[in-house]
N, C-alpha and C positions, 0 to 999 in steps of 0.2 A: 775304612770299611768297618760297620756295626756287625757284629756277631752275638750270637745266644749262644752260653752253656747250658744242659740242664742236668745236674749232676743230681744220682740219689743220695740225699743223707738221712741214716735210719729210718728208711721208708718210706720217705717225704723225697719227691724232686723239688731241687731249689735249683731256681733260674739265676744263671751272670751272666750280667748285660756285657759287652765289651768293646773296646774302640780298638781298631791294630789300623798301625801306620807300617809302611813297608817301601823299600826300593819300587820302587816302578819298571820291573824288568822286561815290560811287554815292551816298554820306551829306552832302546839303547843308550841313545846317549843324553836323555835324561839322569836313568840312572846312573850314567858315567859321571855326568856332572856333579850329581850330589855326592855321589862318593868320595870324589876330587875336592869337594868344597867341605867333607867332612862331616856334612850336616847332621847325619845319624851320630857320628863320635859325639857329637856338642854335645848333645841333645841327653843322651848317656852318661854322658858329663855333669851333666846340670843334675842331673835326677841322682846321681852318685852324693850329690852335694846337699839337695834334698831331704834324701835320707836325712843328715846331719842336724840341718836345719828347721826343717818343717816340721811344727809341732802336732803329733799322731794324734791328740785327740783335741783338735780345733775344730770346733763347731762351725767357725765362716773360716776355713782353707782358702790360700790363696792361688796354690797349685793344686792337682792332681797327684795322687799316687799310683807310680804304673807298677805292675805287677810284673812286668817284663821286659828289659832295655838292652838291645843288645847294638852291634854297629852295624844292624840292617834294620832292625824292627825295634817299635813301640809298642807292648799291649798296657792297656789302662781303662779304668771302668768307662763305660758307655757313660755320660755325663748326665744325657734326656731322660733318662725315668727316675734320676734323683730331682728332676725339675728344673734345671740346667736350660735355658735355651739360648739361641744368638740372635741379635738385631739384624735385620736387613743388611743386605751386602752392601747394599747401593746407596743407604741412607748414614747422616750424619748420626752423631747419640747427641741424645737430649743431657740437658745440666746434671740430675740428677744421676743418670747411665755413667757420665764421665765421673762424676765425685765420686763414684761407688767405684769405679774403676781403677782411679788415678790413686787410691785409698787402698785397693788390693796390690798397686805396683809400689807404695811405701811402704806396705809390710812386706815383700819381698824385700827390697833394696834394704831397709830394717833389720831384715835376719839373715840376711848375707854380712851386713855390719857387722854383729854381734860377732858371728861365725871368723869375720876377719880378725876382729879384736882381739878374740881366742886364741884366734891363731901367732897374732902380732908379739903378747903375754908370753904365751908359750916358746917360740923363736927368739923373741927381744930383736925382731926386725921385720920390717915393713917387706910386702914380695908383690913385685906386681906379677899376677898371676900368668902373663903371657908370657913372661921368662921361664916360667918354671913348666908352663904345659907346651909352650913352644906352636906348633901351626895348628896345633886345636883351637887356640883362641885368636890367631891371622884373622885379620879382615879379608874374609871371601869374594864381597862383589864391588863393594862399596871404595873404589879404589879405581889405578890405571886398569882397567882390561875391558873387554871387549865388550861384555855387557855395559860398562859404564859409559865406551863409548856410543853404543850402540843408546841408551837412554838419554846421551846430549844430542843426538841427531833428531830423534821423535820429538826434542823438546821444542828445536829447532822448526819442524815442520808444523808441528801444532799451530807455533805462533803465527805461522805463516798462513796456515791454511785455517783457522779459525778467531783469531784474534781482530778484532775492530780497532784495535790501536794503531798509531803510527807507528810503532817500533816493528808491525809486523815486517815492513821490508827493510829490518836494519841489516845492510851486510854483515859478512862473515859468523853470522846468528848461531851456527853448531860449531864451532870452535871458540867463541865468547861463553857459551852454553859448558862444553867441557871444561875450558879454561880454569871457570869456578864454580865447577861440580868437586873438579880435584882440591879444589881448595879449602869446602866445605868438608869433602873427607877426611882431609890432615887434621879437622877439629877434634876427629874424633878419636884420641890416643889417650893412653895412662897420662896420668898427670901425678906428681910425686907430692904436689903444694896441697892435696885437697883429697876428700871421698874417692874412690873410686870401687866400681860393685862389677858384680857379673849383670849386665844391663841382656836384657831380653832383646831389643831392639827389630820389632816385627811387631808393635803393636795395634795391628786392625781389628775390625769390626769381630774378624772370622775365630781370632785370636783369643779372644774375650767373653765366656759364656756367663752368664746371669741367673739367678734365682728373684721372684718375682713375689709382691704377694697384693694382689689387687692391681693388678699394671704396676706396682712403685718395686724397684728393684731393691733386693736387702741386701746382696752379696755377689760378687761378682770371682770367676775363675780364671787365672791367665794359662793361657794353652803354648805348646809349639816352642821348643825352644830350642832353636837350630840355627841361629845367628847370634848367639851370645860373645858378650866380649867383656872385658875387665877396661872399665872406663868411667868416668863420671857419672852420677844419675843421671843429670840432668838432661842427657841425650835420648833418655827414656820416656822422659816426661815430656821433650817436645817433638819425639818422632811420635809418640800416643795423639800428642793434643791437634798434630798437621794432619795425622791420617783420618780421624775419628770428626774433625769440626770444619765449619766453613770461616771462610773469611771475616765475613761482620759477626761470626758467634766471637772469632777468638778474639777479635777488639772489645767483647763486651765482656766477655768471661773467661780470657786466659786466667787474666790475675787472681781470684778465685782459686779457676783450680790448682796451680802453682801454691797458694798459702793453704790450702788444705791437701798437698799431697805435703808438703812441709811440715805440717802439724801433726801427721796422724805418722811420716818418718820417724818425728821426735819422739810422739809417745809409744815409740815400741821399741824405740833403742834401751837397752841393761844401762847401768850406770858405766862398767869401763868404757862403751864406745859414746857414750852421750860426752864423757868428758875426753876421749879422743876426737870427738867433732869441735870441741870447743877449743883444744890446744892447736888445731885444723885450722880455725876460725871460720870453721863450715854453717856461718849465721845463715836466718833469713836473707840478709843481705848479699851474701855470698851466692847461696842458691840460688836465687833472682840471678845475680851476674853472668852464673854460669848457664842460664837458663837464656838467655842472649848471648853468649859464645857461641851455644851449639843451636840457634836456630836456624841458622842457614842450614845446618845439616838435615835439622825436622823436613825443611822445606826441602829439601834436594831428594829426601826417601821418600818423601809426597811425589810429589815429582815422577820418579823412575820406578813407582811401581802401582801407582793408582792405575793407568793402563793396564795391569793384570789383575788386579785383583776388585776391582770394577766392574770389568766384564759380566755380563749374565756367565753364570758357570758352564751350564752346557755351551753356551758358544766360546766361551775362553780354552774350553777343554778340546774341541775341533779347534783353535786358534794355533794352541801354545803348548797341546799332548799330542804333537802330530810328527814320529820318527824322522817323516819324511823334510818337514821345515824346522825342527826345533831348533838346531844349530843356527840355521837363518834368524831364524826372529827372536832368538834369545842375544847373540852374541853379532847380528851385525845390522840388521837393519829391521826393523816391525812397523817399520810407519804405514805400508798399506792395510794390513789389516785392521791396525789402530783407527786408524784416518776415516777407514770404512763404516768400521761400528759407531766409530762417535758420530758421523753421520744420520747415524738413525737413533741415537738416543741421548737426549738432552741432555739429562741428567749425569751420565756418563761424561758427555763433550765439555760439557760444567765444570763438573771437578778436577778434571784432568786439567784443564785448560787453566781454570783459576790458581792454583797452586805455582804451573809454571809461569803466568804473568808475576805473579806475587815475587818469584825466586828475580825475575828478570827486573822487575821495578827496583828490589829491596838491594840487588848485588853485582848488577851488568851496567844499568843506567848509569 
């Protein structure tokens, strides 16, 4: 929700733009969900951390500073009249859009480094953060439960109901489909051998707002962060590059953006953590590797939520804000509605569709 202040100071009203995120309490058990999933804690979490991290007078910010985080609400500046805008829902980012992008997620993961370094120095030991914050930083969906399975059934029926491949009629398709979903999830934990940061892990279109100057974009903002977790980058950089690109882009220019979200990590790390990545043996090479461990996972969150967030909004919003079905088509079955809309909109039936071939060609086959 966008709000206006308009406060007088010495005489003069001055206008504050403002964004506020909030429980959904018109939506029971919406908002039950998110409270159960913690979402607002994280998020409050992240911005605690912020403070710490985020340097107050950077010209290109990577985050947002909110004025107000509590375990229900966000307030933080309106983004759009500092020039701020977002790409298309429904559209991939162009090369340019993503370097500018993938370059605002190395300077996060950068100064969360630093921050851990700090930390590391100061302790004289290593903490993986999810011991110490406990089910703040739990994986909420990405895991055994009902939405997970509920997202191997749709993947299931897609193939079925729009795929021109032979594999459409492979039996037992949504138990093959869960089988290694769950597998793709166990990729994504601490690891003790290597980096590991507070990864964002929700990186779409919606996510990501932009400063422009002539159509070329200068700077980019990462928004939302309500699914964070203490894990490797590298599961940021390929849930960004599966949500944000198509198929023939990322065969032409993953590589690319993977060496310049590398390059622009390294020139921001301090010298303690640039020489903690190196006793890591956290090389180019290393990131590449780990940038294929966790692609099945890019490809599994492509997967199980391009269906929502795809959607034109006002029909996602009757699809998926409705009391009455939410539980239904969050947590056990959403293939008719899904089925329905990609029906009428190509582009939509496309993406959705291309991703879970991709998951099924690269990990089922």
């Amino acid at each position: 929700m966008r709000t206006t202040l308009r406060v007088a100071v010495g005489g003069t009203v001055r206008e504050i733009h403002l964004f506020i995120k909030c429980l959904p309490l018109w939506n029971k058990p919406k908002a039950e969900f998110i409270d159960e999933k913690k979402f607002f804690k994280r998020e409050k979490f992240m911005f605690d951390i912020f403070e710490e991290i985020r340097k107050h007078d950077d010209p290109n910010p990577f985050c947002p500073k909110a004025y107000l985080y509590t375990d229900t609400m966000i307030v933080m500046p309106d983004l759009a009249p500092e020039g701020y805008t977002m790409q298309p829902y429904l559209e991939t980012l162009d090369l340019p859009h993503l370097l500018i992008s993938a370059a605002a997620i190395a300077r996060f993961h950068a100064a969360f480094t630093n921050y851990e370094t700090k930390k590391i120095i100061k302790t004289k030991q290593v903490q993986d953060f999810a011991e110490v914050y406990g089910s703040l930083l739990e994986e909420p969906a990405f895991c055994d439960t009902p939405w997970m399975r509920a997202s191997a059934k749709l993947s299931a029926n897609l193939i079925k109901a729009f795929s021109t491949k032979p594999y459409r009629n492979m039996p037992d398709l949504e138990s093959k489909f869960h089988k290694m979903y769950m597998v793709a999830c166990d990729r994504v934990v601490y690891r003790k051998d290597t980096v590991n940061v507070l990864i964002h892990k929700d990186l779409w279109v919606n996510n990501i707002m932009f400063k422009h100057d002539n159509g070329t974009p200068t700077s980019a903002m990462i928004l939302d962060y309500q699914l964070i977790r203490h894990v490797p980058p590298a599961v940021d950089v390929m849930t960004f590059i599966y949500l944000t690109t198509s198929r023939s882009f990322r065969a032409e220019y993953e590589q690319s953006i993977c060496d310049h979200y590398y390059s622009v990590y390294c020139d921001n790390l301090d010298k303690d953590s640039s020489d903690r990545i190196v006793d890591l043996g956290y090389d180019r090479k290393s990131f590449l590797s780990w940038c294929e461990q966790v692609r099945m996972f890019g490809l599994l969150e492509a997967a199980s939520i391009h269906p929502f967030i795809l959607m034109e909004p006002k029909q996602a919003k009757v699809v998926f804000d409705d009391p009455d079905t939410y539980e239904r088509y969050i947590n056990e079955d959403r293939t008719e509605p899904v089925l329905e809309y990609a029906a009428t909109c190509r582009q939509y039936r496309e993406r959705c569709l291309e991703v879970t071939e991709e998951f099924l060609e690269r990990y089922i086959l």
